[in-house]
C-alpha positions as CSV (number, residue, x, y, z in Angstrom):
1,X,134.0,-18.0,132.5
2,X,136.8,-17.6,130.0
3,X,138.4,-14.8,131.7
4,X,138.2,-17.0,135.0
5,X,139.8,-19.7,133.4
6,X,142.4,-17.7,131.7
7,X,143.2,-16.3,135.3
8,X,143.3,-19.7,136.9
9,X,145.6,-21.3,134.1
10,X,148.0,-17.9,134.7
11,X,148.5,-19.3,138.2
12,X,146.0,-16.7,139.5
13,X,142.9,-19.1,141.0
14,X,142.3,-16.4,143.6
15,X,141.3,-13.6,140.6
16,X,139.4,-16.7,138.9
17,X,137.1,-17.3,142.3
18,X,135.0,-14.2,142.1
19,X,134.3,-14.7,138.5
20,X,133.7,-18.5,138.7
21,X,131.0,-18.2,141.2
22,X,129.2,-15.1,139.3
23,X,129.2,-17.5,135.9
24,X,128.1,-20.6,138.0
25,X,124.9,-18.3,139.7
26,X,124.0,-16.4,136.4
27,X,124.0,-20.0,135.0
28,X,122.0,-21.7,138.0
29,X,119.4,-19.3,137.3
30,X,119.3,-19.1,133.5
31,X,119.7,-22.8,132.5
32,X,119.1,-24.7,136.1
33,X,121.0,-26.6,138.6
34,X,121.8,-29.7,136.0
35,X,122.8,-28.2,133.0
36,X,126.0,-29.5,131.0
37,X,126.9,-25.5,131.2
38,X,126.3,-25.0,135.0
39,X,128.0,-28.4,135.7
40,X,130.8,-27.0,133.9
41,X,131.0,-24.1,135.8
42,X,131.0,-25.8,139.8
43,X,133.1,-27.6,138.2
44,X,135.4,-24.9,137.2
45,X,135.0,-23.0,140.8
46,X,135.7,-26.4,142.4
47,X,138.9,-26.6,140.6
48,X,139.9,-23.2,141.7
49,X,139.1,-23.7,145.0
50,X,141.4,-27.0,144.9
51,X,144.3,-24.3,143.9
52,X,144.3,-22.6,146.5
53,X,144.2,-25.6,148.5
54,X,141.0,-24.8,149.9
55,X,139.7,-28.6,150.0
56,X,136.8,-27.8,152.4
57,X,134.6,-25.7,149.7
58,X,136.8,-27.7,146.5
59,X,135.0,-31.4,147.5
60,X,131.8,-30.9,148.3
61,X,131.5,-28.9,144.8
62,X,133.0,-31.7,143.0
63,X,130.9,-34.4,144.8
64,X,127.7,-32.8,144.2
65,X,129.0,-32.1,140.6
66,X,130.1,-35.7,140.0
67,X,126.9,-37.1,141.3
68,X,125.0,-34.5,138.8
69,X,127.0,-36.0,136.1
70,X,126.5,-39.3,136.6
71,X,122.6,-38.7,136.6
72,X,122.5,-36.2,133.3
73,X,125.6,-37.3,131.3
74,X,125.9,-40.8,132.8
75,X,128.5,-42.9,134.2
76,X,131.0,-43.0,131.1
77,X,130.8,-39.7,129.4
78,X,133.8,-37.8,129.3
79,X,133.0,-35.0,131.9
80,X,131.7,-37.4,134.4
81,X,134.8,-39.5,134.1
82,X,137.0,-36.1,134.7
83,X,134.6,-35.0,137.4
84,X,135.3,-38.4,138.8
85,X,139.4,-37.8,138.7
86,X,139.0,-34.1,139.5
87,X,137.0,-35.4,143.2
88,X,140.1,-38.6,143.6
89,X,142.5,-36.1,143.3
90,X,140.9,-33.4,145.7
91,X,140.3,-36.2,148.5
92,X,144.0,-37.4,147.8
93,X,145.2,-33.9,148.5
94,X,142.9,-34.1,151.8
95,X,145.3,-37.2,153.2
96,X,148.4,-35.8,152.6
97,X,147.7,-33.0,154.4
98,X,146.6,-34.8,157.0
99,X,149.9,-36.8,156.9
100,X,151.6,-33.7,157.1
101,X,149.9,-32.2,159.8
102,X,150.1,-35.7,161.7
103,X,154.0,-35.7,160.5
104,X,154.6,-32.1,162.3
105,X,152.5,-32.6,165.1
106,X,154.9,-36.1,165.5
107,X,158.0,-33.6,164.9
108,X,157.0,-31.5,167.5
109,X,156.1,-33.6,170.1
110,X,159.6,-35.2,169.6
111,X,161.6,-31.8,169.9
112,X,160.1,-31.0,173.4
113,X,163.3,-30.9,175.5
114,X,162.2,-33.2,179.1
115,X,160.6,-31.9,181.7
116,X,163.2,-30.0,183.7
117,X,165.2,-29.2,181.2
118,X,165.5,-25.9,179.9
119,X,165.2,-25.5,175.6
């Protein structure tokens, strides 16, 4: 888990992936799906998913990890709280790429020369 982390904090999330989801199953079988520790660690893969942008696997880690949270730790305790911030930010992500993507597909649309014209 450390060395993941170390990789992920080096700018490196895609080295930290393997590692984070080996930690997260040896935990899931050793100490069980609600843990502090195996919380910590979907946490953790969740995060490096969300660094490489890949929102579809990052939010549904971090919403089943925030809703584990709230039930084991409770509402207020400090890793719920940042489980709470680390989902916000994930689904904020998620709407600005969709701007973007709406944005270009706009762009596009409005750089199509007439028909009949040629480019």
């Amino acid at each position: 888990n450390n060395l993941a982390s170390a990789y992920r904090a080096a700018g490196d999330p895609g080295r930290a992936i393997p590692l984070h989801e080996a930690t997260l199953a040896q935990r899931e079988q050793v100490l069980g799906d609600t843990h502090p520790d195996t919380l910590r660690s979907r946490n953790n893969l969740a995060s490096a998913y969300y660094a490489l942008e890949d929102l579809g696997r990052a939010i549904p880690l971090l919403e089943a990890t925030l809703a584990q949270r709230e039930q084991v730790l409770g509402d207020t305790h400090p890793d719920t709280l940042n489980s709470r911030n680390n989902l916000a930010n994930a689904r904020l992500a998620t709407q600005a790429v969709q701007q973007r993507s709406t944005t270009t597909s706009a762009t596009d649309h409005d750089q199509q020369p007439p028909a009949g014209t040629k480019k």
